[in-house]
TORPA-138244 format. One record per residue (C-alpha): residue in one letter; x, y, z. Coordinates in steps of 0.02 Angstrom, whole numbers, plus 50000, padded with zeros to 5 digits. Example, Ala and Ser with C-alpha at 12.3 -4.5 7.8 and 13.67 -1.06 7.14 Angstrom:
<sites>
A506154977550390;S506844994750357;
</sites>
This chain:
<sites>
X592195645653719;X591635643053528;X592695636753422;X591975647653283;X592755663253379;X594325657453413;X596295655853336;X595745658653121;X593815657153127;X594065673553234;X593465691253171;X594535705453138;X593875722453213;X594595734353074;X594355738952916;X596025741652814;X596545749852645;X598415746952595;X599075750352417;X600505744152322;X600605729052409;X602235718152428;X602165701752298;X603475686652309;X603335677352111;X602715688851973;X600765692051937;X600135687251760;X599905700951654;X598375696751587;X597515698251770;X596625712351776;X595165712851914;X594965709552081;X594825693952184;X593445695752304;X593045682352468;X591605685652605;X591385677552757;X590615680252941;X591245691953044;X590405697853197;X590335715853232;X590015713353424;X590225696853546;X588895684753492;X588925673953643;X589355654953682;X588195650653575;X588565656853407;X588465650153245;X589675653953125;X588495654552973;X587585669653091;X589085682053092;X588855698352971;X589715699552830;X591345706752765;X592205705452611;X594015705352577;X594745709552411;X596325711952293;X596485724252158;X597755715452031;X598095723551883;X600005729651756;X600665715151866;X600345723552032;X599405720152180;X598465739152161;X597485738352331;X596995728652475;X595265733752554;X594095722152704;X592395730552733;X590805723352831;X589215725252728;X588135736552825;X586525731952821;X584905743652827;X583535741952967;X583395724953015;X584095716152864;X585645701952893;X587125704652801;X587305693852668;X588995685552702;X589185668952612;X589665674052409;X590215689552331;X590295689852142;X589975701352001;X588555701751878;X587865713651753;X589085725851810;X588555725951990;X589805717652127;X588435705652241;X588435701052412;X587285684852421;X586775673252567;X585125663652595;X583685656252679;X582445673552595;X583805688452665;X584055701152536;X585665703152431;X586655719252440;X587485728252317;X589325735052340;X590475746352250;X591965742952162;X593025747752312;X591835737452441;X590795749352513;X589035745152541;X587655753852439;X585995741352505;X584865729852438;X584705722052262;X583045717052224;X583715704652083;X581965707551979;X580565700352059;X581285685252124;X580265678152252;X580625677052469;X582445680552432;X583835675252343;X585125660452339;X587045662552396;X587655649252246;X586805653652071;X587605646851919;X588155655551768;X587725646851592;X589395650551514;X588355650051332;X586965663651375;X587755674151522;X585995668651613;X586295667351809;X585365650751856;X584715647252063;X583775638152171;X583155647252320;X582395642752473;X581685650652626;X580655643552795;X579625655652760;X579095647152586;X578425630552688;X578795613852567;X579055627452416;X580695633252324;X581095644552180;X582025642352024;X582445658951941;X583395664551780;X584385682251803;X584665686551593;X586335694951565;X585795713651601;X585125707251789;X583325705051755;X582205689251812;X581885679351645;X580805665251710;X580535658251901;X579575641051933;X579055637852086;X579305619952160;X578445607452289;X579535599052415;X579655586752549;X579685598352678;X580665612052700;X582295607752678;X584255620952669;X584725621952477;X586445629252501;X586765625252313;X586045618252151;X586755613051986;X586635616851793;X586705606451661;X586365608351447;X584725603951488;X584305601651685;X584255611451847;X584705598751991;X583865603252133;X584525594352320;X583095588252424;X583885583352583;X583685579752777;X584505596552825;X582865605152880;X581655619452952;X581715615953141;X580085624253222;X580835620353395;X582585629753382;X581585645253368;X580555644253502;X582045642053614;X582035620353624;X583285611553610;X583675602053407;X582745586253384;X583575571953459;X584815562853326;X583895546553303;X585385532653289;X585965520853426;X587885523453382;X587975542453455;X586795549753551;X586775570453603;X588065572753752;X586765580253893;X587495596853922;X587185598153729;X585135597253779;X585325607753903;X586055622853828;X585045638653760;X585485640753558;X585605656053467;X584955644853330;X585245643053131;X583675635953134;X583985620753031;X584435602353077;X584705585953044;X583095574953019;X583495556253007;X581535552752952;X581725565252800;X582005558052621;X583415561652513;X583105564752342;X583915575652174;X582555581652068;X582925586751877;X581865600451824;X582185605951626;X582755623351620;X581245627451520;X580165614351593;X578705617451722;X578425611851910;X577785595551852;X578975589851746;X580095588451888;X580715568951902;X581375566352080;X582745552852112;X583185542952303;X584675543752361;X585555539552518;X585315550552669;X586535564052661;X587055582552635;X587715592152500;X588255611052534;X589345610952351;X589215603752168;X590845602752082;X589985602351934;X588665592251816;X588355587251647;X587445575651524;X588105559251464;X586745550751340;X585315549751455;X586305550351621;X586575566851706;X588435566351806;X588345577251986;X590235576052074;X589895585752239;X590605584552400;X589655572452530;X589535574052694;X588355558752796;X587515570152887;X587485587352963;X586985600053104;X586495580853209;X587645586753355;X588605600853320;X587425616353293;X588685629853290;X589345625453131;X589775611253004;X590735598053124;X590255580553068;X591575573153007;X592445569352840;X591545571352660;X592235566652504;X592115570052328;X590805560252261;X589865555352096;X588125553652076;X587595547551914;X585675550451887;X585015535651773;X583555542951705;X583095528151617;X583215516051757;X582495528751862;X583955526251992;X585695535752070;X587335525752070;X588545531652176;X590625533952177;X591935541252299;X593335546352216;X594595546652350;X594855546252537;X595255566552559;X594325575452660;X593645590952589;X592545604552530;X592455621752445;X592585611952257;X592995623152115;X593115620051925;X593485628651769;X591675640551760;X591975640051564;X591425622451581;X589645626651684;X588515610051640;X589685602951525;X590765588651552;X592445593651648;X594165582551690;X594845594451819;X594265601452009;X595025608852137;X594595609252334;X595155614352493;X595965597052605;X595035599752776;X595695594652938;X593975583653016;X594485584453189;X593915602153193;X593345606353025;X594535618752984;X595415618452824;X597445611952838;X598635617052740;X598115605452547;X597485610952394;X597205595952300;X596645595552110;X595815580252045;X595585572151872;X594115563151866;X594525556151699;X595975546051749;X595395544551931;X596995553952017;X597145566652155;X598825578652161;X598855588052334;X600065601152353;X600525605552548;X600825624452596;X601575620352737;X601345617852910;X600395632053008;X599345636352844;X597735635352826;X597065639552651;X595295644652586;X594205640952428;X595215643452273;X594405647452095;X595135646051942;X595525659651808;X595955653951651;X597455661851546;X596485666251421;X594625665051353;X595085650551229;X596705642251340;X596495624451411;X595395618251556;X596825618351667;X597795634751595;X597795645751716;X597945650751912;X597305646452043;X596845659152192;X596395660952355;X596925666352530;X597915656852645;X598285663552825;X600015660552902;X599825657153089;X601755658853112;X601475677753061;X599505682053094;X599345686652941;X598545681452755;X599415680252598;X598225678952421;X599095663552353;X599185662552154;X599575644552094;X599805636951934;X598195628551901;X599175612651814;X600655607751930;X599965619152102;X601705625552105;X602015643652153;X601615659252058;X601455672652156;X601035676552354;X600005694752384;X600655700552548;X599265707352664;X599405717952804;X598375708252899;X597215692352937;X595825686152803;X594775675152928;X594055657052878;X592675661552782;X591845656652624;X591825658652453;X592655669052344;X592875676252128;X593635682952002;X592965698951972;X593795705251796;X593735721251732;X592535723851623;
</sites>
């Protein structure tokens, strides 16, 4: 059976609304929004052959608010006519609450309680949208990078202003026609990922991936022989890996592209400018979708720096530490500037499930902390809300759900942003699935 339907990457088959919900710890006051996750979650069997990035949506979310948990509500997003439902990021932006995904499908818009009202146009943004746009903290602008097979060897940059509307959009040349699952913002740059996770003609006509080209591992033979209900992207070991700096107000040929090891990047932490470097700390995985093409099953990948020498023309890179991990979060207050502190999820490799860490790292002094839930946890992505709009980079909470597998159900987990100790645990009456990312939605 696949794995991506069984014990937590399971779907639930009901859609719940509980108020008043029990809290162990106290809630801050001064939240006041809701906390919002999406994820897959088939509606109907998918088949043997599912891939867990293929499932529709559904979003889970808290209503927090006078110290209370107000509401608990999980809804699918319904989509219209033929559309997929967006199901990889769910945030708020000039007032409207977004469900995004990628690859040219449409986002939706939802209400405050969850409900699906359809399809955001987002401007005129061209062949679709992006699920991981940045937010300058400085203008309110919502950066992207979005790609689409449908595009060929070209991908978009767009500018959302504050009020929702497209600002500017560049369009720019590739290698080929490679997944963007993120980007990254900086005072002055866009970094744009250029990597040998790619369209993959054959998958859609019904063949099987192209072979994985190393003499270490080779594709197990039932793998070849099995019919794919394919994401239609894979790894290509001939492709070149490259970051590209565009200038956020710069054209498509003032791009300056950079090599870099072959490798694959689904998340920045985050990146700034030091003199005439530009710092990218993302997590790094060696390769991806070579032999597992139901979902991201590798192997490890590790926070990682890559420091752009744009002088030297050239990319030096540094692990920071031998965790594995993904879903990296940071204080959003520091967008493209330089920050000490992120926070991930510790993942379990043999799997690639998330355990039961949360570690936070200073990348200043070099230094993990992992706190442990406990055993039969597994958490999610956790973002950070600060205490207040002017409090320190690491002056806050930290939130996210964790499921209990003793009890079969999820808990929203607050945690002290500093120290990960305990703040407060949102009971809910049932299971938030593994899924993906998740915000702070305050009220505005």
């Amino acid at each position: 059976m696949n794995r991506y339907l069984q014990e937590n990457f399971a779907p639930v088959h009901e859609e719940h609304t509980a108020f008043d919900l029990e809290v162990t710890g106290a809630i801050p006051d001064h939240l006041d929004g809701r906390y919002l996750r999406i994820g897959p979650n088939p509606a109907a069997d998918p088949g043997v052959d599912y891939h867990w990035f293929l499932g529709e949506g559904m979003v889970h979310g808290v209503r927090l608010g006078d110290g209370r948990a107000q509401w608990y509500r999980n809804r699918w997003v319904r989509p219209q006519g033929d559309d997929f439902a967006p199901n990889t990021n769910v945030l708020q932006h000039a007032g409207h609450t977004l469900a995004l995904v990628e690859a040219g499908a449409a986002p939706y818009e939802l209400t405050d309680e969850l409900d699906t009202v359809g399809p955001c146009a987002l401007g005129t943004v061209t062949g679709g949208y992006t699920a991981h746009p940045h937010e300058d903290p400085a203008t309110g602008e919502l950066h992207a990078v979005s790609y689409s097979w449908t595009r060929g060897n070209l991908v978009d940059y767009s500018v959302l202003d504050p009020t929702g509307r497209v600002r500017r959009q560049v369009e720019i040349e590739v290698t080929g026609s490679p997944m963007i699952h993120d980007c990254a913002l900086t005072e002055h740059y866009v970094v744009i990922y250029d990597l040998p996770v790619t369209f993959d003609l054959g998958m859609v006509a019904g063949e099987r991936p192209r072979p994985l080209q190393t003499t270490d591992r080779l594709i197990d033979e039932t793998l070849r022989a099995r019919t794919y209900r394919p994401l239609p992207y894979s790894w290509d070991a001939d492709y070149p890996a490259r970051i590209g700096l565009l200038p956020r107000e710069g054209t498509a040929a003032d791009v300056r592209w950079f090599e870099i090891d072959q490798c694959y990047v689904f998340h920045t932490l985050n990146a700034y400018e030091e003199g005439s470097d530009v710092v990218i700390d993302v997590v790094r995985h060696d390769r991806m979708f070579a032999t597992d093409f139901t979902g991201p099953n590798e192997g490890s990948a590790y926070l990682t720096r890559f420091t752009v020498d744009t002088v030297a023309g050239k990319v030096r890179e540094h692990r920071f530490d031998e965790h594995s991990q993904e879903f990296p979060r940071y204080d959003e207050r520091l967008t493209g500037r330089r920050h000490r502190y992120g926070y991930a999820a510790g993942v379990v490799a043999e799997g690639a499930r998330t355990g039961d860490g949360v570690l936070k790292h200073d990348v200043v002094a070099g230094t993990t902390l992992e706190r442990r839930l406990g055993a039969g946890r597994e958490v999610s992505e956790f973002c950070f809300v600060p205490a207040a709009p002017d409090s320190a980079e690491d002056e806050g909470v930290l939130m996210g759900y964790v499921f209990d597998r003793g009890t079969g159900r999820s808990d929203l987990r607050l945690l002290d942003a500093a120290t990960l100790d305990d703040v407060a645990a949102v009971h809910l009456p049932g299971r938030v699935p593994a899924g993906f990312h998740g915000n702070w939605a305050p009220t505005p």
